[in-house]
N, C-alpha and C positions, 0 to 999 in steps of 0.2 A: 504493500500500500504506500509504503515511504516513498518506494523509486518513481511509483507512478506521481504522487504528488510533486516529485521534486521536476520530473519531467515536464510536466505541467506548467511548474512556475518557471521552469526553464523559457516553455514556450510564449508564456505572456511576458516574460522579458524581451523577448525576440520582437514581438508582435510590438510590444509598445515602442520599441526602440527603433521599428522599419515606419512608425506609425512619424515619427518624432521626424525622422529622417526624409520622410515625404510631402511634396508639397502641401502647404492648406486653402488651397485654393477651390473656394467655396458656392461662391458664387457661376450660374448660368451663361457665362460670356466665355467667353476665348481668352486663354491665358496667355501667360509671358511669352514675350518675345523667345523662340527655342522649344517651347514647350509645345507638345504634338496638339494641335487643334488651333495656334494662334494666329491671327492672321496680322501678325508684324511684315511690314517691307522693309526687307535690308536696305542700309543708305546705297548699294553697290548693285541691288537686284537688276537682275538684264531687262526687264520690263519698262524701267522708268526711261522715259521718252526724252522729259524735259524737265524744267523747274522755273521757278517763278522769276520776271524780268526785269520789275519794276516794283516801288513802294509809292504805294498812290497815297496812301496817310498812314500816318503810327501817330497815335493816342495815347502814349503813356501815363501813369496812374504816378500820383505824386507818393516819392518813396524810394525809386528807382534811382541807383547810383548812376551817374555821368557814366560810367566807364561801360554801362552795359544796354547803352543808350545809342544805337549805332544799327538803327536796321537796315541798310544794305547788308548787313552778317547775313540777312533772312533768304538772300539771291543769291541763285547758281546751288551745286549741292549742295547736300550735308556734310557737314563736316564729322557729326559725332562725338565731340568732345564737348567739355563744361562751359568754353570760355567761347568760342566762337559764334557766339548768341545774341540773339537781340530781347531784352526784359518787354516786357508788359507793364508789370505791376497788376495791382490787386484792382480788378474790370476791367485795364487797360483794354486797347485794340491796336491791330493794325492792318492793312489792307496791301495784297499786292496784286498788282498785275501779269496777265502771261499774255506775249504776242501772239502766239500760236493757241488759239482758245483750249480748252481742256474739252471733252465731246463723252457723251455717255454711251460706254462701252459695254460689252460684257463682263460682269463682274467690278472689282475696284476699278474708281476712274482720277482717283489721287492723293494720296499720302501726304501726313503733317506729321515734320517731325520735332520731340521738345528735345531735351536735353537732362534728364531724369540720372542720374546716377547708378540708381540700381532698378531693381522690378517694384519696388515699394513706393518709394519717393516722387510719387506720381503726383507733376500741378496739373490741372485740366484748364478746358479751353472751350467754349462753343465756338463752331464753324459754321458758315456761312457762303453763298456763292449769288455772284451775280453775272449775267451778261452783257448789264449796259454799264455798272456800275453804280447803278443808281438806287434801281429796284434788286435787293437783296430776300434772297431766303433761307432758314436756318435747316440745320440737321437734327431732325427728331433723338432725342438723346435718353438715357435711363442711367441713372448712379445708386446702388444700392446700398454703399457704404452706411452702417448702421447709425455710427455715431463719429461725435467731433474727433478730430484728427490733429495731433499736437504738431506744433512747428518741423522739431527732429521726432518724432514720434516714432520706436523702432518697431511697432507693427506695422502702422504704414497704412496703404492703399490697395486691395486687394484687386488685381486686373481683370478678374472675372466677373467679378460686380459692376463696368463701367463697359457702358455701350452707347455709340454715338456721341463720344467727348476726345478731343486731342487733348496726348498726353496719356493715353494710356499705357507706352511701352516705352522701355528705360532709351537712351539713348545712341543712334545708331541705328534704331527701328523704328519707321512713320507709321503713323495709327493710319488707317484708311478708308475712304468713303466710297461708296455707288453713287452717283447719279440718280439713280432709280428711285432713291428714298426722299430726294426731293421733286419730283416729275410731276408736272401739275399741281403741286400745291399752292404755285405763284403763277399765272397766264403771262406774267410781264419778265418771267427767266427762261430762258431756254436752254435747257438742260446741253443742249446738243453743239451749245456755244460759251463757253464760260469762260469769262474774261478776267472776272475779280474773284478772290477768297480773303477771304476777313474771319480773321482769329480773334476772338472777345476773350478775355482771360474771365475765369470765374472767381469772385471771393470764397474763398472755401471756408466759412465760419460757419456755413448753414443758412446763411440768407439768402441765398440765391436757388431756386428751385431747378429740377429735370422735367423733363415735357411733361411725366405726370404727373408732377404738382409735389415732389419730394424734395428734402435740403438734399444739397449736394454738398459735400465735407470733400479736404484734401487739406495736404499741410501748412496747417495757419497758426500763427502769425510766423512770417519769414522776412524777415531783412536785406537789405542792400539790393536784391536782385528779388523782388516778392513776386509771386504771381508765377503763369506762362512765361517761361523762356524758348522761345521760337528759334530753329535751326534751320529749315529750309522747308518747301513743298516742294513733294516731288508728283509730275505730270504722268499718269500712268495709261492714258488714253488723249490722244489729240484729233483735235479735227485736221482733217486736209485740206488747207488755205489752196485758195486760186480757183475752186472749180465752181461756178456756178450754177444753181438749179440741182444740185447732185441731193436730195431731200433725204436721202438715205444712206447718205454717207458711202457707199460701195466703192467709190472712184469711177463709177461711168452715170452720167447723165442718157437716159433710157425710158421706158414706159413705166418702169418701177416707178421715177420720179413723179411722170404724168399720174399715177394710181395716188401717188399724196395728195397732189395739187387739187385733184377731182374729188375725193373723198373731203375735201376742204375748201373748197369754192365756195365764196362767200361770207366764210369767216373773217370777223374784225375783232380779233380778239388779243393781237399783237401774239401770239403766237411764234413768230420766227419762220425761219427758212423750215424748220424738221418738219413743218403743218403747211409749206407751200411757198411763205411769203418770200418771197426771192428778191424781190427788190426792198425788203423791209419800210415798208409804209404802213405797216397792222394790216393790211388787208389781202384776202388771195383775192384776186381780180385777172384779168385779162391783160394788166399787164407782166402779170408774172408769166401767164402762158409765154406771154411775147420775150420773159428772159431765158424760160425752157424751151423753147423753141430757136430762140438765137447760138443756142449751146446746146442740142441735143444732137447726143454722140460724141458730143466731148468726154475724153479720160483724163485722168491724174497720170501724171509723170511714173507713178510705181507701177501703174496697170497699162500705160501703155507698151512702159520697157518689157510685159512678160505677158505668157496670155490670158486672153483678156476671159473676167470669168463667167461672163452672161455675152452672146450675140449681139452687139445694137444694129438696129434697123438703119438703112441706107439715109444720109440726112433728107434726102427728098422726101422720106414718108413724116416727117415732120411737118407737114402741111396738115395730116391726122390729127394731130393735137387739137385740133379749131373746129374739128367736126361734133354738134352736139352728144352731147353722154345722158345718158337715160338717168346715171346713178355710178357709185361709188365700184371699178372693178372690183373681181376679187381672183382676181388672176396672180395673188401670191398672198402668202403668210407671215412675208418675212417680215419682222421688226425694223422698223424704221429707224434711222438717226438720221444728223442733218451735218452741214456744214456752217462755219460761221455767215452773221448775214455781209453780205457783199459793200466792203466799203468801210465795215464796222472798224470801232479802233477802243484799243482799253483805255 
């Protein structure tokens, strides 16, 4: 009876100690950067396209030392280290620009990276995108974190708890967003053209709520560099500049396009090029026909160099486009995206 019992507590010593020794991460979200399920983007991943080109404003929050007061750090990659940053402060913002718009792709369509030291030390950030710059829309967000969160607190900020906030992965790793999750929530963004992203640092004391109406905690109070500290965005989906009328983003201008335009004739709802408007006036009209007809059968430079992956019709049947339509084709299934609207600038 002895050996068995000793066996026993042999085993609960084993069990506590692989217990002790394994993550706790508790929470429903995607863990740490490394860990099997996370959806971290290396600052080095072959995916990333591009990065942000411009700093259209930075709003920093009174608190923030001079020395960390510098955001062109925020352009070109990531660096990944502590000091190559640009602060927020506590609400702070700041807004960049990308020349080559960001386009809603499959899956992530672009990465924020902070500068977090380890997996715990997590400040957070709501993001935000816009197309003109003007009209902005935010990303639906959840923080589950129970309670207040001390400045150096060494439990920290649990990564699995935090969905839809930059800043969830240590540094070296961009948190990253879909397109999709803001798709139509604003008629005045078009997901398929994204010119601006604006990072809002959150106060982590509790004041500040997640979309469903919870405080949101993170390490507070912190000094000299409080808040978001912003390392770069990285572009992980772009649109292809130059081609007009292209609704679908494929790189050929084609009947696919005309199936947008026609399914959306007579929309005024500012919508963008991905719903038709080609010449960006809010409205699909006739004279957008006249910009997809002026360019129908035109390719992008990577689809013309290789082949091409759908037939287009001879430019002369381009006179079809002007022949009335009963009604929206349904000569494809495919999912649409768009390209920037023609002319636009960030």
């Amino acid at each position: 009876m002895s050996g068995t019992c000793g066996l026993r507590g042999l085993a609960w010593v084993w069990i506590g100690s692989w217990l002790a020794a394994a993550p706790a991460w508790a929470g429903p979200y995607a863990p740490p950067a490394g860990q099997p399920g996370s959806t971290a983007i290396a600052m080095n991943d072959p995916s990333i396209l591009g990065w942000a080109d411009s700093v259209v404003d930075y709003s920093p929050a009174a608190g923030v030392d001079g020395i960390w007061q510098t955001p062109n750090l925020a352009l070109g990659p990531a660096v990944g280290t502590s000091f190559d940053i640009v602060t927020l402060g506590d609400n702070g913002t700041i807004t960049l620009g990308f020349d080559t718009p960001i386009t809603n792709g499959p899956g992530f369509d672009f990465a924020v990276f902070e500068n977090a030291f380890d997996d715990d030390f997590l400040e957070l950030a709501f993001v935000e995108v816009s197309s003109d710059g003007q009209n902005f829309v935010r990303f639906a967000n959840d923080s589950l974190t129970p309670d207040a969160v001390g400045g150096f607190d060494p439990i920290g900020v649990d990564a699995t708890n935090l969905d839809g906030l930059a800043g969830k992965y240590r540094q070296g790793f961009g948190t990253p967003f879909d397109l999709d999750g803001v798709d139509g929530v604003n008629p005045l963004v078009d997901v398929a053209a994204i010119t601006h992203v604006r990072v809002v640092d959150i106060l982590g004391d509790g004041s500040v709520a997640d979309t469903s109406g919870d405080p949101i905690y993170d390490p507070f109070p912190t000094f000299g560099s409080p808040g978001f500290d912003l390392d770069a965005v990285a572009v992980l989906h772009q649109a292809s500049a130059g081609l007009p009328a292209d609704a679908n983003a494929d790189g050929v201008v084609d009947l696919l396009d005309f199936d947008v335009l026609a399914q959306n004739f007579g929309s005024n709802t500012g919508a963008g090029a991905s719903a038709g408007d080609f010449n960006a006036d809010g409205v699909v009209d006739l004279l957008d026909f006249d910009v997809l007809a002026q360019n129908f059968g035109s390719t992008s430079p990577a689809i013309a160099s290789g082949p091409p992956a759908l037939a287009v019709p001879e430019p002369a049947s381009a006179g079809l486009l002007f022949l009335p339509f009963s009604g929206p084709s349904r000569a494809t299934g495919r999912r649409r995206r768009a390209l920037p609207r023609i002319g636009e600038k960030s």
